[in-house]
Structure formats: C-alpha cells, structure tokens
C-alpha positions in Angstrom: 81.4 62.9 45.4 78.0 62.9 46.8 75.7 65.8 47.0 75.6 65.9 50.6 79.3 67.1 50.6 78.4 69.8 47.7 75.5 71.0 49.8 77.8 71.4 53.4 80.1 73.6 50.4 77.6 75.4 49.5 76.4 76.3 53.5 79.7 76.8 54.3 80.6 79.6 51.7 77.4 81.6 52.4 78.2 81.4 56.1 81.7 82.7 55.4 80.4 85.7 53.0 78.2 86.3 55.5 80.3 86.9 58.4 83.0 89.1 56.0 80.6 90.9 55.0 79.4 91.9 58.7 83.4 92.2 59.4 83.5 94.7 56.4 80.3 96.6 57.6 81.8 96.4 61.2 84.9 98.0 60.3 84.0 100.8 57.7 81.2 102.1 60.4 83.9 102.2 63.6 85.5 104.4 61.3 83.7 106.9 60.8 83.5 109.8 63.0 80.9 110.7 65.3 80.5 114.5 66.4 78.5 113.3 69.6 81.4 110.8 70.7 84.0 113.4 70.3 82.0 115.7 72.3 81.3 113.6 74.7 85.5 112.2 75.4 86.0 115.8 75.8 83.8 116.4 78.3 84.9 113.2 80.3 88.4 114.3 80.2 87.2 117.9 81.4 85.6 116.0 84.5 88.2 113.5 85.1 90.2 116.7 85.6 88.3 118.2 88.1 87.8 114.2 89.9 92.0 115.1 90.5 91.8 118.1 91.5 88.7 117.1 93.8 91.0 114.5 95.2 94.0 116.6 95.8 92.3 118.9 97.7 90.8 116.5 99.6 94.1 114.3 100.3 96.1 117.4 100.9 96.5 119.0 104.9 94.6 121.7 105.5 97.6 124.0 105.8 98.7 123.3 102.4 95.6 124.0 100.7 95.6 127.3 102.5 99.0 127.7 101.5 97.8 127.8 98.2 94.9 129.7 98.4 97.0 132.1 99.8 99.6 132.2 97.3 96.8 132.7 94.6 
C-alpha cells in the first residue's frame, strides 16, 4: 500500500473524531437547562393567550361580547 492511502486514513479519522466530538458537545449542552429559556416559553405562552383572547373579542359581535361582559 502506498503512503498516500495511509495519509487519506489518517485525514479521514481525525475528520470523523472531529465531527463526534462536536456531535457529543452538541448534544450534552441542548441538554442542559436554561433558567432564562424556561422563563422566557412561559411568558410566550402567557401572551399567546392573551393574542386569543385579543382575537375573540375582536371576531366576536358586539352583542356577544356585551353579553359577556354583562354576565360577569
């Protein structure tokens, strides 16, 4: 075998321990928690929410949203 084929071996396993490596790192920092993200969902959810009720009142007839108002 010639040493050109033993040096495209040698590239090819560095690039592959390279790119598990950055696979490994990838997947142990997705799974850690982050406080600010889990604050953050929460608050989105809190104002997609209020985008529907926003809407519904919007949509609605008048009538019916003073029916409601009303019944409150």
């Amino acid at each position: 075998m010639s040493t050109m084929f033993y040096i495209v071996c040698i590239v090819a396993v560095v690039f592959t321990a390279n790119t598990y490596q950055k696979y490994m790192k990838m997947k142990y920092d997705k799974s850690k928690n982050d406080p600010d993200l889990e604050a953050s969902l929460a608050k989105i959810d809190l104002l997609e929410e209020r985008i529907r009720v926003l809407e519904r009142i919007v949509t609605e007839n008048k009538r019916d949203v003073a029916r409601e108002i009303d019944d409150l």
